[in-house]
C-alpha positions, 0 to 999 in steps of 0.5 A: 861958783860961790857955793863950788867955793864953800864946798872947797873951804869946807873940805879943806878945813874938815879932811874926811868928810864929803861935799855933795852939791844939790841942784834944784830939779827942774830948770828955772822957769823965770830964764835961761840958767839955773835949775830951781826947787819951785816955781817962783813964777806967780809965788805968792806968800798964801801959795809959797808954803804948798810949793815949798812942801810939794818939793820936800820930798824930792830932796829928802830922798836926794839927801838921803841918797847922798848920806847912804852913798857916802855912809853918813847919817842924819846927825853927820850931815851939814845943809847948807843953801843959797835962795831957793836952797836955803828955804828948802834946808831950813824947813828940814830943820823940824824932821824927825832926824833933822841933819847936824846943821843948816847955815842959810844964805839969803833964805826965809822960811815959808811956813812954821816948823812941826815941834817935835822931839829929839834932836835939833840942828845948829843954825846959821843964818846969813843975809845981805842987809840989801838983798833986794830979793828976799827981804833982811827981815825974813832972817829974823823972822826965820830966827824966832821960829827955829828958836821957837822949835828948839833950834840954837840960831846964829845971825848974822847981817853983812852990811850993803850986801845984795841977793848973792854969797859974799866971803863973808858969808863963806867964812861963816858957814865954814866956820860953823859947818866945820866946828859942829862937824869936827865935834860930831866926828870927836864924839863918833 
């Protein structure tokens, strides 16, 4: 519901543009709800990279489905992900036509980013400074690799805060989402 509700701010602040939610592929393999983009189930950090990447192509061809749906490009496009989601946005940061930006919520890079030319996202990453799920220190460790490609990277640490979305969080991707947005559409 979170994420229904970033979606929802998000359109209300920036009219005209269109929110797409995402769902992970397969069912989540550890209980009953949720769908994932990799089995977490025995995830190690030497075989997280591989599964991060064997699920890469199945969401650039759902963004890139999305985007031609909705006729908006690369440079147009916000990502915006929780968890799982997060981790699969962030590494589409170091894509030849990365989109205009990725705000991460409680998410980590798996492996580093291609260096490469050409344009780069704005970052935000936000996580709870409890999240018990994936480790605060992932952010900053997520952080000096995106600034290592190029990327300018916004951080932001909500205090006490566990392994979910908080308003806080919200309003920080919103803020941000509808700033780079609004300027891509000025500039149009």
């Amino acid at each position: 519901m979170a994420m229904v509700s970033l979606g929802r701010a998000i359109t209300d602040k920036v009219p005209g543009i269109a929110v797409v939610a995402l769902d992970g592929p397969d069912p989540f393999d550890l209980g009953p709800q949720g769908r994932q983009w990799f089995s977490v189930a025995g995830v190690t950090e030497a075989n997280r990279p591989a599964r991060v990447a064997s699920a890469l192509p199945g969401l650039r061809a759902m963004i890139a489905r999305e985007q031609e749906r909705v006729g908006l490009p690369a440079e147009r496009t916000a990502l915006i992900g929780f968890s799982q989601g997060a981790i699969m946005a962030l590494h589409l940061a170091g894509e030849t036509r990365p989109p205009a930006v990725i705000v991460s919520l409680a998410g980590r890079l798996a492996a580093p980013l291609p260096l490469r030319n050409g344009p780069k996202p704005a970052i935000l990453l936000s996580h709870g400074s409890a999240d018990a799920v994936i480790a605060p220190e992932e952010l900053e460790c997520a952080a000096v690799e995106l600034q290592r490609i190029g990327c300018v990277v916004e951080t932001r640490i909500v205090p006490g805060h566990g392994h979910a979305v908080h308003a806080a969080q919200i309003r920080a991707a919103v803020d941000k989402v509808s700033g780079i947005l609004q300027a891509r559409k000025r500039a149009a």
